[in-house]
MINUSE-990113 format. One record per residue (C-alpha): residue in one letter; x, y negated, z negated. Coordinates in nm, 4 decimals, always signed. Layout:
% MINUSE-990113
SITE guti        u        v        w
SITE    A        X        Y        Z
...
***
This chain:
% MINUSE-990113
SITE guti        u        v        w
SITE    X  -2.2228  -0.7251  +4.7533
SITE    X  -1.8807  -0.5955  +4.6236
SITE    X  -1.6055  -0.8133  +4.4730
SITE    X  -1.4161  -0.9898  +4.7193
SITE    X  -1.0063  -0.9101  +4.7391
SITE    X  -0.9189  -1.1950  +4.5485
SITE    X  -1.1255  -1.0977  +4.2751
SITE    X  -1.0296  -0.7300  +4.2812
SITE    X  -0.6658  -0.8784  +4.2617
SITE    X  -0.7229  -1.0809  +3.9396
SITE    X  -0.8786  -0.8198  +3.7784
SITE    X  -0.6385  -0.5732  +3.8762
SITE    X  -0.4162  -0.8391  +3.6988
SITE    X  -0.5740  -1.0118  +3.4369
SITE    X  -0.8589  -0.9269  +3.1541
SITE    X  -1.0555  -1.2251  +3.0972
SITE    X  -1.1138  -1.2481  +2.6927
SITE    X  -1.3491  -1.5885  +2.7071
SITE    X  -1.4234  -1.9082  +2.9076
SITE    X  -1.5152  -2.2171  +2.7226
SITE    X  -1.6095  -2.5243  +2.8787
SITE    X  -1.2035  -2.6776  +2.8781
SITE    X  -1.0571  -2.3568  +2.8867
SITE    X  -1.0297  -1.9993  +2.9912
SITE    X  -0.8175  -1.6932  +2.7507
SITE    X  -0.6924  -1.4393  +2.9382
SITE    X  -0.4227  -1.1486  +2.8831
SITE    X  -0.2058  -1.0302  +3.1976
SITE    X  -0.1725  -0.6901  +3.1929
SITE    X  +0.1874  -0.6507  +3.1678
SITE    X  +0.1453  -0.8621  +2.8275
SITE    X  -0.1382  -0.6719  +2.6694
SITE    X  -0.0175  -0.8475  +2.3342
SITE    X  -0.0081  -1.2061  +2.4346
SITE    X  -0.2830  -1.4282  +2.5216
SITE    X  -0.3000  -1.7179  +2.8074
SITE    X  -0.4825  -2.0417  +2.7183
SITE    X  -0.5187  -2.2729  +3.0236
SITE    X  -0.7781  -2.4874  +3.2104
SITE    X  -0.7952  -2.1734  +3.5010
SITE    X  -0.6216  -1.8299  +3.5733
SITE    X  -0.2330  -1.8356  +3.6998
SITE    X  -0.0725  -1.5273  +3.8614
SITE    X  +0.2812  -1.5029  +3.9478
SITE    X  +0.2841  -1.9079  +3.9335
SITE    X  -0.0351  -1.9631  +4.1095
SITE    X  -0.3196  -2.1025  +3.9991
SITE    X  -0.6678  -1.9040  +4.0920
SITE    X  -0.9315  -2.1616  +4.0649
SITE    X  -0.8405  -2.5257  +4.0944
SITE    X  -0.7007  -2.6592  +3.8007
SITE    X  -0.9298  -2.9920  +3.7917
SITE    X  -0.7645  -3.1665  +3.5233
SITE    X  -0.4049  -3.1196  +3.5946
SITE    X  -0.2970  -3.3910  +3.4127
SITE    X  -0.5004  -3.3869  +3.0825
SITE    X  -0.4731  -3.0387  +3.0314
SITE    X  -0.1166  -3.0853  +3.0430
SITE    X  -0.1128  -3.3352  +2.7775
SITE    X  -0.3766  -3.1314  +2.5570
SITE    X  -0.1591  -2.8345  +2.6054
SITE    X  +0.1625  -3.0175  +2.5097
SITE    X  -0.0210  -3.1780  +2.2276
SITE    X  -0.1406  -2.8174  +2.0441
SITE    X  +0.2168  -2.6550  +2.1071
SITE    X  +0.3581  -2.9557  +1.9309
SITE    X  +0.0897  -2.8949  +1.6343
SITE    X  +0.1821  -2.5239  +1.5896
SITE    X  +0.5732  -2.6065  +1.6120
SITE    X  +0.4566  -2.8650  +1.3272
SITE    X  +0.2921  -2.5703  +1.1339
SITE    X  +0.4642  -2.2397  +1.2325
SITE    X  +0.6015  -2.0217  +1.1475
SITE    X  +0.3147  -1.8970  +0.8478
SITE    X  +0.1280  -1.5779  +0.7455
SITE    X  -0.2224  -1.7551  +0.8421
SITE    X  -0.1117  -1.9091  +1.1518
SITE    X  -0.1298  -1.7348  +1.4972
SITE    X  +0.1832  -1.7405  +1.6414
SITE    X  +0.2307  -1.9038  +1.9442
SITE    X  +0.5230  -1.7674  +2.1411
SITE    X  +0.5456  -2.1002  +2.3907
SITE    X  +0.4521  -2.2991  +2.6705
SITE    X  +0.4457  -2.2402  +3.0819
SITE    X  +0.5061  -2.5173  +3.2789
SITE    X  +0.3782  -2.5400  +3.6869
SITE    X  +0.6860  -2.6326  +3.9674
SITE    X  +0.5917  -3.0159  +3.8690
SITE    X  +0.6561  -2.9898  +3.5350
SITE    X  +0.2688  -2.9619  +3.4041
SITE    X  +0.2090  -2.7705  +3.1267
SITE    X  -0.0300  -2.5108  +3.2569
SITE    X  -0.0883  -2.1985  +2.9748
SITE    X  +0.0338  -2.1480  +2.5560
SITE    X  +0.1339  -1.8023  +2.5062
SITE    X  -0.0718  -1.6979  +2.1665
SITE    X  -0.1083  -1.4281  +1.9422
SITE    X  -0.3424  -1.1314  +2.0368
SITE    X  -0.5960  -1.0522  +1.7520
SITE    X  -0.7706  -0.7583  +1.8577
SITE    X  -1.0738  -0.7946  +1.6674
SITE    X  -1.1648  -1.1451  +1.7842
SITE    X  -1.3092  -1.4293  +1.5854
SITE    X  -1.4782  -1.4651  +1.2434
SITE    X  -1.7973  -1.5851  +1.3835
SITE    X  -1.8540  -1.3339  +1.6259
SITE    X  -1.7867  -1.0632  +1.3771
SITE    X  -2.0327  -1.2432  +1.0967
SITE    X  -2.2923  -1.2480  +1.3707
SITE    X  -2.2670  -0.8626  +1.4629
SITE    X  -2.1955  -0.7292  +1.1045
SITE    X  -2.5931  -0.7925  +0.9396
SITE    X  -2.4548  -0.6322  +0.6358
SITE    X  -2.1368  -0.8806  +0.4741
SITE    X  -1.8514  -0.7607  +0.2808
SITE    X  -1.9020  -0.7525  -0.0980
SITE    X  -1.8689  -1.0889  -0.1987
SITE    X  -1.4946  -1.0344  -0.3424
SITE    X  -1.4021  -1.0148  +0.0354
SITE    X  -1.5267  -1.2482  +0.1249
SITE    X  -1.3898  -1.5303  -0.1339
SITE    X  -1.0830  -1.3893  -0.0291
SITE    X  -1.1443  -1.4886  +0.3264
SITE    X  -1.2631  -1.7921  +0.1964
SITE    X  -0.9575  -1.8778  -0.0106
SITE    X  -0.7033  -1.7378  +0.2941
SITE    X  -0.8866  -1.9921  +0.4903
SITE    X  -0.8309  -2.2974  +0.2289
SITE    X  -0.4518  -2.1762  +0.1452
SITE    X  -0.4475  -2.2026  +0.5418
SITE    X  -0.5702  -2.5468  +0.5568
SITE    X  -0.3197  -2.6551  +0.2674
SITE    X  -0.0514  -2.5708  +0.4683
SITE    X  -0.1494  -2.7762  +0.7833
SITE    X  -0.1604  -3.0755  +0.5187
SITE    X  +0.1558  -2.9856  +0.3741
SITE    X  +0.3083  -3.0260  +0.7565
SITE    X  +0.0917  -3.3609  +0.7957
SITE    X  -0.1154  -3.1719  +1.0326
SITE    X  -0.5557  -3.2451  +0.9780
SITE    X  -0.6824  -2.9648  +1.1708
SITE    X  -0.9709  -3.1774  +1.2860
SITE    X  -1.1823  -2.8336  +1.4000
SITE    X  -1.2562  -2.5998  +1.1146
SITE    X  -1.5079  -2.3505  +1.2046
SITE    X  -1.5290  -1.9552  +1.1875
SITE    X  -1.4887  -1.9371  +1.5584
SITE    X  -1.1228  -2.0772  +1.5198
SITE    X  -1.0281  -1.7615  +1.2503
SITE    X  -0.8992  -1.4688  +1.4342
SITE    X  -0.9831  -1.1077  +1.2784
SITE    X  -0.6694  -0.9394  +1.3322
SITE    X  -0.6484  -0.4841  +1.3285
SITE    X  -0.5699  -0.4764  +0.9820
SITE    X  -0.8532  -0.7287  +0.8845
SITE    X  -0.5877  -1.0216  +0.8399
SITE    X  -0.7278  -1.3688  +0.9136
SITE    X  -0.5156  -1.6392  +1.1253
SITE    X  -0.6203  -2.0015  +1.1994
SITE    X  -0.6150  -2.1104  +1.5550
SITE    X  -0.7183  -2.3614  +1.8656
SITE    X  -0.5277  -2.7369  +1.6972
SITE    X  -0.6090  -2.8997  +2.0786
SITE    X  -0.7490  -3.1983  +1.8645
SITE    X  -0.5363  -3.1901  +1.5683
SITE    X  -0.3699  -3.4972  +1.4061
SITE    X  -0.0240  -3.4894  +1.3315
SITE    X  +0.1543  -3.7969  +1.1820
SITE    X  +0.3027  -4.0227  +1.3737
SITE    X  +0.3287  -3.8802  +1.6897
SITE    X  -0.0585  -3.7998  +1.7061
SITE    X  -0.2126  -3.9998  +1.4665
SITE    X  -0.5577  -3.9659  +1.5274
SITE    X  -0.7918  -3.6391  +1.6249
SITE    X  -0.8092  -3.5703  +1.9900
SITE    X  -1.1246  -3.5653  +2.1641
SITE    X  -1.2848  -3.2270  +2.0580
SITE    X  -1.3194  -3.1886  +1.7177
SITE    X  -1.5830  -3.0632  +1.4511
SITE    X  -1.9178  -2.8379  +1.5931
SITE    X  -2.2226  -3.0580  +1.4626
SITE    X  -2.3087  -2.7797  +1.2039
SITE    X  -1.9393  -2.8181  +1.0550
SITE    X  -2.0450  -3.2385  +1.0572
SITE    X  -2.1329  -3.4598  +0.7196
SITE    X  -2.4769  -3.4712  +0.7169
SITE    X  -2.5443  -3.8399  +0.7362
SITE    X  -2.5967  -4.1280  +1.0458
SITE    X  -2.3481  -4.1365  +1.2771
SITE    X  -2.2414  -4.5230  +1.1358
SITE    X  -2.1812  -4.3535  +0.8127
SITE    X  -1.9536  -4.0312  +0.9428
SITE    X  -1.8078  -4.2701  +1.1794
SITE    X  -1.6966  -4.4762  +0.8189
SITE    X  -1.5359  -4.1392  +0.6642
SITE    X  -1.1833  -4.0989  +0.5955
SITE    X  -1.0261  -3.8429  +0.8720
SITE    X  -0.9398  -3.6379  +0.5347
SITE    X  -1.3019  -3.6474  +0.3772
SITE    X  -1.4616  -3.5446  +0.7173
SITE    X  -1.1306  -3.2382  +0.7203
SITE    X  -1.2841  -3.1272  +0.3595
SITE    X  -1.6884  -3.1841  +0.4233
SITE    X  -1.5937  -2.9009  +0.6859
SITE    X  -1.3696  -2.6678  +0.4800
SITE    X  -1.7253  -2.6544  +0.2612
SITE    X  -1.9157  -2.5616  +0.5504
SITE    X  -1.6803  -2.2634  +0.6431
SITE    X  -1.7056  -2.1647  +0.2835
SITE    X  -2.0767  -2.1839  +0.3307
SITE    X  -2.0777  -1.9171  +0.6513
SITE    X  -1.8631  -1.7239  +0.5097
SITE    X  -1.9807  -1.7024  +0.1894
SITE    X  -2.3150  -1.7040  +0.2779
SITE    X  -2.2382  -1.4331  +0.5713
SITE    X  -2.4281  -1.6699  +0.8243
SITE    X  -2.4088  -1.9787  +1.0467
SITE    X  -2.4879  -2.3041  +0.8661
SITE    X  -2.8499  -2.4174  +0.9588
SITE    X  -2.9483  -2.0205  +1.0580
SITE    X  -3.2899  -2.0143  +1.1321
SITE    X  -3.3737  -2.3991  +1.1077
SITE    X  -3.5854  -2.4956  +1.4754
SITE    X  -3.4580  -2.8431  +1.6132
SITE    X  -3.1622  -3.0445  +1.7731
SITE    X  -2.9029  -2.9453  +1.5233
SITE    X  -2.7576  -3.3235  +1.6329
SITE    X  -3.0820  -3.4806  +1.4681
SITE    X  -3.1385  -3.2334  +1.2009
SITE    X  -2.7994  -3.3083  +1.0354
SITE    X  -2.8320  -3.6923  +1.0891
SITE    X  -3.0950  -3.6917  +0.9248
SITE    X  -2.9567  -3.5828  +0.6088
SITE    X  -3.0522  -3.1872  +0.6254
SITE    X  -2.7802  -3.0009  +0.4596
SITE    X  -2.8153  -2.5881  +0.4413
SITE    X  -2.9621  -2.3961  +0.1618
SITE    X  -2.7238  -2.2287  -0.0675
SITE    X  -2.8228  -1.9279  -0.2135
SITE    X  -2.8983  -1.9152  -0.6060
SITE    X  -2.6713  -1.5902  -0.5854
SITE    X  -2.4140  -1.7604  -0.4162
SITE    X  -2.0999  -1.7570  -0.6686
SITE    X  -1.8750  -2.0393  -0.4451
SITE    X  -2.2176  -2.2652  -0.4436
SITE    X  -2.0363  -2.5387  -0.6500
SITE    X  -1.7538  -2.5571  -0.4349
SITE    X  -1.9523  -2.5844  -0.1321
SITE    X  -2.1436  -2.8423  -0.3166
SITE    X  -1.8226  -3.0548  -0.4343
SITE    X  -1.7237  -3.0002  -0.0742
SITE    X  -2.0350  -3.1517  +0.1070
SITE    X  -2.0797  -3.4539  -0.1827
SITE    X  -1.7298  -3.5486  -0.1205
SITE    X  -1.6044  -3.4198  -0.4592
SITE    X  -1.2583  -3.3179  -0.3737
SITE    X  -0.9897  -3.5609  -0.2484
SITE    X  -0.7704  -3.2616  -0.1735
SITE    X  -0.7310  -2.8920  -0.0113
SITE    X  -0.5153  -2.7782  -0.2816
SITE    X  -0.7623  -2.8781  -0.5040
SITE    X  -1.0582  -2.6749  -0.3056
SITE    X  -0.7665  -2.3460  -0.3154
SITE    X  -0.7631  -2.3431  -0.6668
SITE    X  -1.1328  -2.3256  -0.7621
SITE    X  -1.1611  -2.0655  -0.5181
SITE    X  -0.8118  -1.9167  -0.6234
SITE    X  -1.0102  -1.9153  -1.0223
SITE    X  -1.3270  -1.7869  -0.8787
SITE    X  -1.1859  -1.4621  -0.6809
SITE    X  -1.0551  -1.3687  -1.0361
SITE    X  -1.3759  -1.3850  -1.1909
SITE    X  -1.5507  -1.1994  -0.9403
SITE    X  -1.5147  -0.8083  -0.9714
SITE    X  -1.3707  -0.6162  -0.6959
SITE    X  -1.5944  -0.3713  -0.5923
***
């Protein structure tokens, strides 16, 4: 069966990047440059698919464009270029930053062979000078993971997706989407749920160090509920070769009570490690 005309108009409209479970990214073609994050496509003010959640995804919406006015403008940051509202008022789509390339994960997944590891502390420490700054601006991300680091043309890295984040005062604790369980301390729930939002912020800022240091997704190749296996204590396997091991370490037992303080091991390390 061929497409129906509806869906020969939206794609003669729109270029659908990805589709989570919350949300869909999407480009209209008169805005090659910009992405659209909402809950379902909109054309010319109308929705195509029935926004579900109307309500919610107006407050999540509301709540990340507040983060990144918190946070923006910075080098690291995708730039968010506003916020669309419906005739009622809803918030409906953010207007992002385009990074042609896509994320971090994806491209540590289809790249077997990683960058020499000089690159790759520098992607680790662009990542951590990143995370400073959201501190700095009383912003805990509250979702570190590789899949939330754009790879722009030139290979530059931006931070991205804060639909959870905490921002003093006005949103004082983490929304309702926040770490993947391989980015998770890995102890019982009672004890995580006893963590600090800051030591849980850090615990994760190790475990991006780890896949991107490591070139690979924490808990590669382990069989299992990845829910159980880190409850029950497992934590990945550094490699002996593995020159940011004892920052991931410091990271994971809790060793660091700050980001700046994670920056400027990593900032000492890169210098130690030859370029080549």
């Amino acid at each position: 069966m061929g497409l129906s005309p509806t869906a020969v108009f939206i794609r003669s409209r729109v270029d659908v990047l990805m589709r989570t479970d919350r949300s869909v990214l999407y480009i209209d073609r008169a805005e090659p440059d910009i992405v659209l994050k909402a809950e379902t496509i909109w054309i010319d003010s109308k929705p195509y698919g029935s926004p579900s959640k109307i309500e919610e995804t107006s407050d999540n919406l509301t709540r990340e464009h507040d983060i990144y006015k918190a946070i923006s403008p910075h080098r690291y940051i995708t730039k968010c270029f506003g916020i669309t509202h419906d005739s009622d008022g809803h918030a409906i789509a953010l207007k992002l930053e385009r990074a042609t390339k896509g994320n971090l994960r994806h491209i540590i997944e289809e790249t077997p062979e990683p960058p020499p590891i000089h690159r790759r502390l520098e992607m680790a420490t662009t990542l951590a000078e990143s995370i400073l700054h959201l501190h700095s601006r009383g912003v805990i991300w509250g979702d570190i993971s590789t899949r939330n680091v754009l790879v722009f043309s030139d290979d530059t890295i931006k931070i991205c997706d804060f639909a959870s984040s905490a921002l003093s005062q006005t949103y004082p604790e983490f929304g309702p989407h926040t770490y993947e369980p391989a980015y998770c301390p890995a102890l019982p729930e009672e004890q995580v749920s006893e963590l600090s939002m800051m030591e849980r912020e850090l615990y994760a800022l190790g475990s991006a160090i780890y896949e991107i240091t490591e070139w690979k997704f924490p808990y590669s190749g382990i069989d299992g509920d990845i829910w159980d296996i880190v409850e029950a204590g497992t934590i990945p396997v550094i490699g002996i070769e593995n020159t940011a091991g004892g920052i991931i370490d410091r990271c994971w037992k809790f060793g660091y009570d700050s980001a700046s303080a994670v920056l400027g091991d990593l900032t000492a390390l890169v210098k130690q490690v030859p370029n080549k």
